[in-house]
C-alpha positions in Angstrom: -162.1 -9.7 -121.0 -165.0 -9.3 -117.8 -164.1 -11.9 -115.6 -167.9 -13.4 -115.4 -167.4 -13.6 -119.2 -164.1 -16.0 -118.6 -166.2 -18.2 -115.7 -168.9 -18.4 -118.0 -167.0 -19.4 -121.3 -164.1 -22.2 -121.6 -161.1 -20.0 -123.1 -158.7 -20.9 -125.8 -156.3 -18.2 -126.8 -153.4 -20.4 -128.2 -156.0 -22.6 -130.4 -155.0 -21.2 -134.0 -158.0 -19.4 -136.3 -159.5 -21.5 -139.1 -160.9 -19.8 -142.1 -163.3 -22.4 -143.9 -166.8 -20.7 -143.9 -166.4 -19.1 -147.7 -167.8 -15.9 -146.0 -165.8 -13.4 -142.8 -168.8 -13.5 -141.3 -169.3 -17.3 -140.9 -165.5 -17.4 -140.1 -166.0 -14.4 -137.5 -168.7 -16.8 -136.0 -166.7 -19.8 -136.2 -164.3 -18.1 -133.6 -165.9 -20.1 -130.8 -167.4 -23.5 -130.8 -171.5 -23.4 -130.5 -172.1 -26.4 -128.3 -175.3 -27.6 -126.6 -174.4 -26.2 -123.7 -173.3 -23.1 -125.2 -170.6 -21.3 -126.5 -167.2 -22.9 -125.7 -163.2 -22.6 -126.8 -163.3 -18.8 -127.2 -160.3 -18.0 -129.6 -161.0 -14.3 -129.2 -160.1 -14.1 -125.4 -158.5 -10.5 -126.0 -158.6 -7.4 -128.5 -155.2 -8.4 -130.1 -156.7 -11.9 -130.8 -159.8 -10.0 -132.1 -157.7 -8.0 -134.9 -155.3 -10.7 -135.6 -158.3 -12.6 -136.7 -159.5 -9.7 -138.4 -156.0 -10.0 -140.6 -156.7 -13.5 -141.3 -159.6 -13.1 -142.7 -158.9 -10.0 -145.1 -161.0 -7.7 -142.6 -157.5 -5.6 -141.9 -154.3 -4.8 -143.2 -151.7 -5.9 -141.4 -150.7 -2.0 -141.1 -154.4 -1.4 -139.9 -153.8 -4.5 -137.3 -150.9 -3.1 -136.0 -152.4 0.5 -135.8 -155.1 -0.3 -133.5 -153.2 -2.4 -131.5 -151.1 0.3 -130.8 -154.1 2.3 -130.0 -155.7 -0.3 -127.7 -152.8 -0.7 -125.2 -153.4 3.3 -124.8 -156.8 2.7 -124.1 -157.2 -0.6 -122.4 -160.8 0.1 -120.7 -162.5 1.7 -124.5 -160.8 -1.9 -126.0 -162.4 -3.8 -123.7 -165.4 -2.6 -124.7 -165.2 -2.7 -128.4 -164.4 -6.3 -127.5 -167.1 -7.0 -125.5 -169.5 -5.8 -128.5 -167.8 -7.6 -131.3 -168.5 -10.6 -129.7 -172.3 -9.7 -128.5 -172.4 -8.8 -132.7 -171.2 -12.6 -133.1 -174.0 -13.7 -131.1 -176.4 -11.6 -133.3 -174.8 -13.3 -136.4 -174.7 -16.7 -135.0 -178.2 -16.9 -134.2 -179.4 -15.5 -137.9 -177.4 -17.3 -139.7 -178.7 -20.3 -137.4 -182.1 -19.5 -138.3 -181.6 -18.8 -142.2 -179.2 -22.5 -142.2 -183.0 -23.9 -140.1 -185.3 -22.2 -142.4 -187.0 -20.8 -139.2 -188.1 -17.1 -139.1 -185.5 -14.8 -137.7 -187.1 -11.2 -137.0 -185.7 -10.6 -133.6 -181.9 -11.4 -134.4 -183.1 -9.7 -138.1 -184.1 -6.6 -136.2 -180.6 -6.8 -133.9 -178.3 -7.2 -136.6 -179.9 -4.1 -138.8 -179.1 -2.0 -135.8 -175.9 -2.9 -135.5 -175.5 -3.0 -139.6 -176.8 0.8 -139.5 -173.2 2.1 -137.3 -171.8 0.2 -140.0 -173.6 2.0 -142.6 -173.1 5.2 -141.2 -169.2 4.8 -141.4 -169.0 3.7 -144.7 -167.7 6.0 -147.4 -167.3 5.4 -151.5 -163.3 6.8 -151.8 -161.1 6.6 -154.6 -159.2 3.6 -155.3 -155.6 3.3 -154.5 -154.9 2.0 -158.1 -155.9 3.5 -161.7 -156.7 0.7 -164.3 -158.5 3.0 -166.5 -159.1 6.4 -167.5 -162.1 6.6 -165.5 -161.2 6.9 -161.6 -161.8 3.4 -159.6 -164.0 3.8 -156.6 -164.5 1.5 -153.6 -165.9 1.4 -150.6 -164.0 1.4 -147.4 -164.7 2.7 -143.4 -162.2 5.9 -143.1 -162.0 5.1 -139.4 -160.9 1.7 -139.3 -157.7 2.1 -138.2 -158.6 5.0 -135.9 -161.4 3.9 -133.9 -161.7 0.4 -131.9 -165.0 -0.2 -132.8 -164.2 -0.3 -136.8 -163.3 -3.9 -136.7 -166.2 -5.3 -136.5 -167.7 -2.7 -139.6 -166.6 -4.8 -142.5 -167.8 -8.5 -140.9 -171.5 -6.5 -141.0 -171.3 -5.7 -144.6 -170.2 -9.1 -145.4 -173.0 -10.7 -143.4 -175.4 -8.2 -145.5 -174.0 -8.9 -148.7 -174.3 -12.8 -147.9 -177.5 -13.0 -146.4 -179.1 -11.0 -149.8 -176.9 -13.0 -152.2 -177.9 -16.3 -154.1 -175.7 -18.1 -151.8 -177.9 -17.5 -148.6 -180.0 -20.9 -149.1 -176.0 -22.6 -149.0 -175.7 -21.6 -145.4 -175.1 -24.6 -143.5 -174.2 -25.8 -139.9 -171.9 -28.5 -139.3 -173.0 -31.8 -138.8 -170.1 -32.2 -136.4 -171.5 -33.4 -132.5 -170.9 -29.9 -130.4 -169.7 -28.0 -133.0 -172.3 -25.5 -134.6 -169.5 -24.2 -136.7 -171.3 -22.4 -140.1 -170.2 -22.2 -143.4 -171.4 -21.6 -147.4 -172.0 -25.1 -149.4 -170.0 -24.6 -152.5 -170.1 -28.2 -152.9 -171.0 -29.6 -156.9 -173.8 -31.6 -155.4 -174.2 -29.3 -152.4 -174.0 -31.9 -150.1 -171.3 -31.0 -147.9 -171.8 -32.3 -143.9 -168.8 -30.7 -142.4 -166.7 -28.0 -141.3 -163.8 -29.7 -142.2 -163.8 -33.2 -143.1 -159.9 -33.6 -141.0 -161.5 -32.8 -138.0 -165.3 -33.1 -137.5 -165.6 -35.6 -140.3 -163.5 -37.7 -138.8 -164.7 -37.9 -135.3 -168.3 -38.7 -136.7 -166.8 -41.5 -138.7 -164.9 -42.6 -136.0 -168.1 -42.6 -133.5 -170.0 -44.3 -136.3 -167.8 -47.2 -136.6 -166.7 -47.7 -132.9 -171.0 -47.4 -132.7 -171.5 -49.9 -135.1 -172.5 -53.7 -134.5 -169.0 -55.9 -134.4 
């Protein structure tokens, strides 16, 4: 990682991923914490990190994982990079989902993420399916590259974000309540009044500041 990138950014590659935004995406955002004073606790401080999330969150195969890890510590310098633009694609998706969460307009970070959602598009393909369930041949869609070229791992998280953001959950988009989190996820909740990332960790800080806060 550039080193002005690691002065700029508190680092936290030992802090384990957490999958709770309903959505890669929102999870692929919710690899750092979005503070007032910025981004802090990176998780993704390297490209292993960056494809071990990607397992974690059903991006990769573990076989896919391994294969471009392989290929990275050929090619240090070229997965540096691919690095370096997954997580500028994170800031894309972190300020339109912000927006869309808001109800604000978002046509700069709108205009961003469709160019990088056009590479993304122009690697996909329709294949045929591993399995046969029927007569008819199963189809699916899939990036041919993904385990050949460093920049495929970020492919899949722009579909999702594009399937999400013209779904019928897109109004469900939420922030965390949580102080200094900014952590995203989709409301799923009966009433659709979930507050929280995770209710073990910024609910119970806010309900610990409440009652240390409150009159004795």
């Amino acid at each position: 990682m550039p080193a002005n990138y690691q002065n700029s950014m508190s680092l936290a590659p030992d802090v384990d991923f957490q999958y709770v935004g309903g959505d890669p995406a929102l999870d692929f955002v919710n690899t750092a914490d979005w503070t007032e004073r910025g981004p802090e606790k990176e998780r993704l401080t390297d490209f292993d990190r960056l494809t071990r999330w990607a397992e974690g969150a059903g991006i990769l195969t573990q076989q896919t994982g391994k294969s471009l890890r392989s290929l990275a510590r050929g090619r240090p310098r070229d997965a540096e990079a691919a690095l370096r633009r997954a997580l500028q694609a994170r800031g894309v998706l972190e300020r339109l989902f912000s927006a869309i969460a808001k109800g604000e307009k978002a046509d700069d970070s709108l205009e961003a993420f469709n160019r990088l959602l056009k590479v993304s598009l122009d690697h996909m393909r329709v294949v045929p399916g591993k399995e046969k369930r029927s007569r008819q041949e199963q189809l699916r869609l899939t990036w041919p590259e993904l385990g050949k070229n460093l920049e495929a791992v970020i492919w899949p998280v722009l579909w999702s974000a594009a399937s999400l953001l013209v779904s019928s959950e897109a109004p469900m988009i939420r922030i965390c309540c949580g102080e200094n989190c900014g952590w995203m996820y989709v409301d799923r909740s009966r009433n659709r009044f979930r507050r929280w990332c995770q209710m073990a960790t910024c609910g119970t800080k806010e309900k610990t500041r409440r009652r240390y806060q409150s009159p004795s």
